[in-house]
C-alpha positions in Angstrom: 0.1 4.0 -33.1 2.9 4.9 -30.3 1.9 7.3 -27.4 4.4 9.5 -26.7 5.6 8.9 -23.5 4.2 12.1 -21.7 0.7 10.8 -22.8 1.4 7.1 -22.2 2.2 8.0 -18.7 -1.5 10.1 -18.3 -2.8 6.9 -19.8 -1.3 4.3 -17.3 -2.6 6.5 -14.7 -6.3 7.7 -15.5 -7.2 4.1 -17.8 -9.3 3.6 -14.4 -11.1 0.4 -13.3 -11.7 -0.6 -17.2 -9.1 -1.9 -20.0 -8.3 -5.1 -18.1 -8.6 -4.6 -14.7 -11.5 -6.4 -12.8 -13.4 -5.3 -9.8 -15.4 -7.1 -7.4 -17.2 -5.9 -3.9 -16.2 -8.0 -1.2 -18.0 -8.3 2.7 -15.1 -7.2 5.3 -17.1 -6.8 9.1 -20.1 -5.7 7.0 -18.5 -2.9 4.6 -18.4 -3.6 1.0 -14.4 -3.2 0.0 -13.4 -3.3 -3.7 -10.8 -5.4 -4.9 -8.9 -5.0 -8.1 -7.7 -8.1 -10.2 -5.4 -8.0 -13.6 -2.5 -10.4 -14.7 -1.7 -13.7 -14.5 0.6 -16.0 -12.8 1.5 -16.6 -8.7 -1.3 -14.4 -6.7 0.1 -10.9 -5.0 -1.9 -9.1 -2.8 -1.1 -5.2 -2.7 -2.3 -3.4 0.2 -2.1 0.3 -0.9 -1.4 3.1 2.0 -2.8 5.6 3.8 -5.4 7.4 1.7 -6.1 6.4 -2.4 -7.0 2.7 -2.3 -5.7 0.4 -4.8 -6.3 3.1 -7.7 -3.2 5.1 -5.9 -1.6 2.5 -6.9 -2.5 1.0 -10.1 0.4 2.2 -12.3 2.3 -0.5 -10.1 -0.4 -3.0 -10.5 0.2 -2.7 -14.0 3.7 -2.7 -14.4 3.7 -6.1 -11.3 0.5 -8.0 -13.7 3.3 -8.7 -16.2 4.8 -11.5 -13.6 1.5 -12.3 -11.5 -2.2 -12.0 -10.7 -2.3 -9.0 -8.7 -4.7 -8.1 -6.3 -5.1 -5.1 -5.0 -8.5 -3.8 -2.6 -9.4 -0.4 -0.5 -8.8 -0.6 3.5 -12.0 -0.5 5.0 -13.0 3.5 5.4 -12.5 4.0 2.1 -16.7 4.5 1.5 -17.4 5.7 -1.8 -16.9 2.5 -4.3 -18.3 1.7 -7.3 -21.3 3.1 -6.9 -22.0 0.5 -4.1 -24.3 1.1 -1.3 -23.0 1.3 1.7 -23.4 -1.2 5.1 -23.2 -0.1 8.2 -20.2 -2.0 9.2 -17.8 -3.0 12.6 -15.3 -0.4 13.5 -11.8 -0.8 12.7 -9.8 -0.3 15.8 -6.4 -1.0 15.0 -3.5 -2.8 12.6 -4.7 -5.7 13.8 -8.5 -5.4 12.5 -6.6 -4.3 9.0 -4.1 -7.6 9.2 -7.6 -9.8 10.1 -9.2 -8.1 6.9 -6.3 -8.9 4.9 -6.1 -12.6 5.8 -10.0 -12.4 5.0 -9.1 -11.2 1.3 -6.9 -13.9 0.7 -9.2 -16.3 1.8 -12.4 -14.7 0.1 -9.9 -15.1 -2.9 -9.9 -18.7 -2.6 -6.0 -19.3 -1.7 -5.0 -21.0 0.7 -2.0 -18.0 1.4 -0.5 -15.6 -1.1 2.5 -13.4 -0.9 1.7 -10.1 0.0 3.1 -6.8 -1.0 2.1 -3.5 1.8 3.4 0.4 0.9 3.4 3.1 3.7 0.2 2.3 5.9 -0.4 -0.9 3.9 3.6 -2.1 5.5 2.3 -1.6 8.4 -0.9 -3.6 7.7 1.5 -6.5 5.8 3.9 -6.6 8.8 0.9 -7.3 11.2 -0.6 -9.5 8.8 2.8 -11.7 8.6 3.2 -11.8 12.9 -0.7 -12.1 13.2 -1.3 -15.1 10.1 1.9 -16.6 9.0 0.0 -19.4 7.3 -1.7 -16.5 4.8 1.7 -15.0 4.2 4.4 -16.8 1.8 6.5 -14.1 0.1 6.5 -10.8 2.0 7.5 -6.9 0.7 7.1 -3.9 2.5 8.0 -0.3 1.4 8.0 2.9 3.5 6.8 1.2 6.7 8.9 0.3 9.9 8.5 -2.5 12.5 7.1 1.0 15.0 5.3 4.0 14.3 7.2 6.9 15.6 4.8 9.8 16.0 6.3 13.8 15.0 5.2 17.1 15.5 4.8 16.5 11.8 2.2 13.9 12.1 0.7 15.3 15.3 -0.1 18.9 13.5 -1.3 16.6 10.7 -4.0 14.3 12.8 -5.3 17.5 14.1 -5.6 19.5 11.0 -7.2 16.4 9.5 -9.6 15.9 12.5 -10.6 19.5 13.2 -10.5 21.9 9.6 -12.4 21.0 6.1 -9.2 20.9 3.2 -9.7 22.0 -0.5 -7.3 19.5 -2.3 -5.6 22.9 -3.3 -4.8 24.3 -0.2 -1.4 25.2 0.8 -0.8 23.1 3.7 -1.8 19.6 1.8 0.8 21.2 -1.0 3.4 21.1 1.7 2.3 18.1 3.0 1.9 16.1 -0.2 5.8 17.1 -1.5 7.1 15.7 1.1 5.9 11.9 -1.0 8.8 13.0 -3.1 12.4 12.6 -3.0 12.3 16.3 -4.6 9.6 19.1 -5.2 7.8 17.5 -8.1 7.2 19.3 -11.2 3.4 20.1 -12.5 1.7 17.1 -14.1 0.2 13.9 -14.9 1.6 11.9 -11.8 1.3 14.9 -9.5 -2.5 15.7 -10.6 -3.2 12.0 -10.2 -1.6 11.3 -7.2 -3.4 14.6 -5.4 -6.9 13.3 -7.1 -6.8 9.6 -5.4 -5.6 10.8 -2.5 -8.8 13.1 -2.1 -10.6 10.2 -2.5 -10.3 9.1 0.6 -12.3 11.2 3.8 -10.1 13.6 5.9 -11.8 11.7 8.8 -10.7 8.3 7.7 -6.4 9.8 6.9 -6.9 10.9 10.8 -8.7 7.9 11.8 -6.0 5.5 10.5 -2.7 8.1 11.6 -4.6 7.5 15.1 -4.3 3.6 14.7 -0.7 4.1 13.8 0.0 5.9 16.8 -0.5 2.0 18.7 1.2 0.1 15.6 4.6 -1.4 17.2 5.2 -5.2 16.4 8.6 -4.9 17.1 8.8 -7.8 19.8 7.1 -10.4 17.8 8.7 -10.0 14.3 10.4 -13.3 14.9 7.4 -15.0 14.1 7.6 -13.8 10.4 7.7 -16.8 8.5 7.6 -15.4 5.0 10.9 -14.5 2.8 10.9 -10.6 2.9 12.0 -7.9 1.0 12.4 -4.3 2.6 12.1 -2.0 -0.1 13.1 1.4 0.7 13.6 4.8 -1.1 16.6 6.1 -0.6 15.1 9.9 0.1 12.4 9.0 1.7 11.9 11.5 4.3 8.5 10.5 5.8 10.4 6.7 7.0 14.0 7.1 6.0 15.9 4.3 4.6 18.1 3.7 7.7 15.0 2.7 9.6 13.5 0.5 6.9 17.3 -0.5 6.9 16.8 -1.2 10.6 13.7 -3.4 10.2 15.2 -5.2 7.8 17.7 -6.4 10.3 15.1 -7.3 13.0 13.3 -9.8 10.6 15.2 -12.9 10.6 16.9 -14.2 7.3 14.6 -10.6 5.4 16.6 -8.7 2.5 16.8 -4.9 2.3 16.8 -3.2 -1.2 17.0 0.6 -1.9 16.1 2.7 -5.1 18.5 5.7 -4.6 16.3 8.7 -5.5 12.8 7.8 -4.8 11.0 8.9 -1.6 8.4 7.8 0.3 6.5 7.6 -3.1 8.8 5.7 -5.2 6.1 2.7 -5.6 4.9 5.1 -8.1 7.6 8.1 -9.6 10.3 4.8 -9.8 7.9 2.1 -10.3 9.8 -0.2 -13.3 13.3 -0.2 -10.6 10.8 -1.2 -7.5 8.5 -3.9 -9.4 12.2 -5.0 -10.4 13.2 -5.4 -6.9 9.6 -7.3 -5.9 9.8 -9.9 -9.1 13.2 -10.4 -8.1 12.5 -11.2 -4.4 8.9 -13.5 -5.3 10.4 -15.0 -7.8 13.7 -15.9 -6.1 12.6 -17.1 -3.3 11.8 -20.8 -2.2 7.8 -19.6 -1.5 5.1 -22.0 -0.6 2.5 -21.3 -4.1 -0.5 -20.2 -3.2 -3.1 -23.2 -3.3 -6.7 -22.9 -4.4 -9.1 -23.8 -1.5 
């Protein structure tokens, strides 16, 4: 039987951890992180963004498992997993704990290296992953990061609200905040409910914590030492990083490629998810990359 396409698209979103995806629990500093697994074919790590883990973005994971083992884990912060008690672990200070922890995944996944794939927060974790351990790094895509953070009063007022007053996921201000993922103000449904769901499932604490790590996040001196074939993958309405500055990283990176899916926003990983798993097969599978070798 077919699902009509409003309910296959619930589907793709709520099918959870089950139905072909595994999930281990991994040791990063002495938290336990969870780390998806589905497909087959050249490894791809995914590191999701800001706040939702990799269950933000498993509608990508599933449309990217058709052309390679995907992996996909949770940013340390992220403290409530699988049912999984709880270490006390090391504080992450900075982009450059996240990038360690990365390279850690890929070796805890027994390769050698793997090409990587970062959106919003998680760019920023690729990019210093890529400058910080070029030998972990073949095949490189960031979306809806830049090689600086530039703080706004936007993302001041947001820190602070975060920090200082408890949110209901309904609240007016996260409404606000949350539309601006979109090229446009979305329309009530599936992908809206899900994306607002996994995004609560990360702390306010932790979404202020890691906007506070951003705030020191500038590798744009040392992005010659990128060794990977990259893709910059921006949406063209993207209005938290707009496509002229992914446009302009891009162009720092030497020999990297810059791609653009018209009307997505910052968000387009997931509301134009065939055209940008398109652009990412295209780019991995194009490129000369080293393959990532069992240890």
């Amino acid at each position: 039987m077919r699902l009509a396409s409003k309910w296959r698209s619930v589907w793709m979103m709520d099918s959870g951890g089950s139905d072909g995806v595994g999930c281990e629990h991994i040791d990063l500093g002495g938290e336990w992180v969870e780390v998806a697994r589905l497909g087959h074919g050249e490894p791809l790590v995914v590191v999701p963004g800001l706040a939702g883990g990799w269950r933000l973005v498993l509608p990508l994971l599933r449309r990217l498992a058709r052309d390679f083992e995907v992996f996909a884990y949770s940013p340390r912060g992220d403290r409530a997993v699988g049912g999984v008690a709880q270490m006390e672990g090391r504080s992450v200070h900075g982009l450059g704990d996240h990038a360690r922890d990365l390279a850690s995944v890929i070796e805890h996944l027994g390769l050698e290296c793997s090409s990587v794939l970062g959106v919003s927060f998680g760019g920023a974790i690729a990019l210093q992953a890529a400058v910080d351990f070029p030998h972990r790094v073949t095949g490189l895509v960031v979306s809806g990061a830049e090689e600086r953070f530039r703080s706004t009063l936007g993302s001041k007022i947001a820190r602070r609200v975060l920090e200082r007053f408890p949110l209901p996921a309904d609240s007016l201000f996260v409404n606000q905040f949350l539309n601006l993922l979109y090229a446009k103000r979305p329309e009530p449904g599936p992908l809206v409910d899900f994306v607002v769901n996994r995004i609560w499932e990360t702390e306010q604490s932790v979404m202020a914590e890691r906007l506070a790590q951003l705030e020191n996040f500038d590798v744009s001196d040392q992005l010659w030492k990128i060794d990977a074939p990259t893709l910059v993958i921006a949406g063209g309405r993207d209005v938290i990083v707009p496509a002229r500055r992914q446009r302009g990283l891009a162009d720092l990176i030497p020999g990297a490629r810059f791609e653009q899916v018209p009307d997505a926003g910052h968000i387009g990983f997931l509301t134009h998810r065939d055209d940008f798993a398109r652009g990412v097969v295209r780019h991995l599978c194009a490129s000369p990359l080293k393959k990532g070798t069992i240890l």
